[in-house]
C-alpha positions in Angstrom: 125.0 58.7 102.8 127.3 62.1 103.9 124.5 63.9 102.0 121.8 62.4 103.5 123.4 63.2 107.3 124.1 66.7 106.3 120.7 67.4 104.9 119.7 66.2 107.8 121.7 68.3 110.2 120.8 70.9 108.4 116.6 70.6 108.4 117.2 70.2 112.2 119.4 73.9 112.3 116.7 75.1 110.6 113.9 74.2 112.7 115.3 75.5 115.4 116.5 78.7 114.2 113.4 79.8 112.3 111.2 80.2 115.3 114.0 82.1 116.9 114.8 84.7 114.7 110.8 85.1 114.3 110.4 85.5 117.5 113.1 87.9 117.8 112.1 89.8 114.9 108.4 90.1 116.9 109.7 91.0 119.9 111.8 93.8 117.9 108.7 95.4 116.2 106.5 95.2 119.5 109.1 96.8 121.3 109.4 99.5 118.2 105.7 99.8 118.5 105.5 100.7 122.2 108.1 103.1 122.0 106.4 105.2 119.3 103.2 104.9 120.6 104.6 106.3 124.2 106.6 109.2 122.2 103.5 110.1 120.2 101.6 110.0 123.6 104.4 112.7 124.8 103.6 114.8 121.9 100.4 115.3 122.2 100.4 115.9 125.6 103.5 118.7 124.8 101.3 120.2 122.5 98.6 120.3 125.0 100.8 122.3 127.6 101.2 124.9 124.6 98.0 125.1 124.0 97.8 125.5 128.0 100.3 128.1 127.9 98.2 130.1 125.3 95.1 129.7 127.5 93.3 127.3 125.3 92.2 125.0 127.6 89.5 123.6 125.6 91.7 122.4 123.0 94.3 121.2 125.3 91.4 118.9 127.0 90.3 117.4 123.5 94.0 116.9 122.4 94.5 114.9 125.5 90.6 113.1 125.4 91.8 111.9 121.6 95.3 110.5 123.1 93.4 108.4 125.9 91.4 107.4 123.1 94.8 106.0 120.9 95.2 102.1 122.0 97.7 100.0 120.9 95.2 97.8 119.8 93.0 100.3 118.1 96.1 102.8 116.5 93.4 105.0 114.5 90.2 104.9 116.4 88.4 107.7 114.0 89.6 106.2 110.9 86.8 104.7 109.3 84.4 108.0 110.5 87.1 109.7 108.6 87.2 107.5 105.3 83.7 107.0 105.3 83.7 110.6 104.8 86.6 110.5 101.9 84.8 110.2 98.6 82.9 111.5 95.5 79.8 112.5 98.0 82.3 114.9 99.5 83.7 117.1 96.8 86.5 119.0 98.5 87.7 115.9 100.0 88.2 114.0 97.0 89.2 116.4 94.8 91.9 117.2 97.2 92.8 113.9 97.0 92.5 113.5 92.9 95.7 115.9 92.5 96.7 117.4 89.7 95.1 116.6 86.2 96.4 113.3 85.6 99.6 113.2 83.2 98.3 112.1 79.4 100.9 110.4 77.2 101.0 112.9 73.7 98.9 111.9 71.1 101.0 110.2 68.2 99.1 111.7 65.4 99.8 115.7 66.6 103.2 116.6 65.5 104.6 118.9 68.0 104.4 122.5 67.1 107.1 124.7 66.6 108.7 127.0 68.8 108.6 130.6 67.1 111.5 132.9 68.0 109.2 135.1 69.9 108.8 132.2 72.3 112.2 130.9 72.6 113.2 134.8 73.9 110.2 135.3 76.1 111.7 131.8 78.2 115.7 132.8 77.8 117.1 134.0 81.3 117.7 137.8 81.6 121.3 139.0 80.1 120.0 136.4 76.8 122.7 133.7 77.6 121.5 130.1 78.5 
């Protein structure tokens, strides 16, 4: 019976608690996304005073054109233009993306090949002391 009262103490704390800390956890990432959205919104339009300052005016109007464009609702407005663009039909995009040549575990059946003493020198630091 003590069980059954605390279990059910305990479903009740729980329904009531959960929605709260959601909602405060919600609250705390909106409030976290406003705040860098308005600080990005203040760098760009810094950057469009320097660019002001350098008498570049066209590029200080389309870095502040692309800012009006940034919404919180729509973060990355020339994303897809830009992804649609990222692939094998545009080679210095995608190798650019590719990296180096992947990394290839050794092949089991090549022994490894000796190091000759010519190549052991020609890698020791100047003075010959490791």
């Amino acid at each position: 019976m003590f069980q059954k009262n605390v279990q059910w103490f305990v479903d009740r704390l729980v329904e009531r608690f959960v929605p709260t800390i959601g909602s405060f956890m919600t609250s705390a990432l909106q409030r976290m996304l406003i705040l860098n959205h308005a600080e990005h919104h203040n760098q760009l339009e810094e950057q469009a005073l320097r660019y002001e300052a350098a008498g570049r005016q066209e590029i200080a109007n389309l870095i502040r054109h692309q800012a009006q464009s940034l919404t919180l609702d729509n973060p990355l407005p020339m994303a897809e233009q830009v992804l649609e663009n990222f692939d094998a039909a545009n080679p210095a995009l995608f190798e650019a993306s590719q990296g180096m040549a992947p990394l290839a575990l050794p092949d089991p059946k090549k022994r490894p090949r000796a190091r000759s003493r010519a190549d052991a020198t020609a890698n020791e630091p100047e003075g010959g002391q490791s």
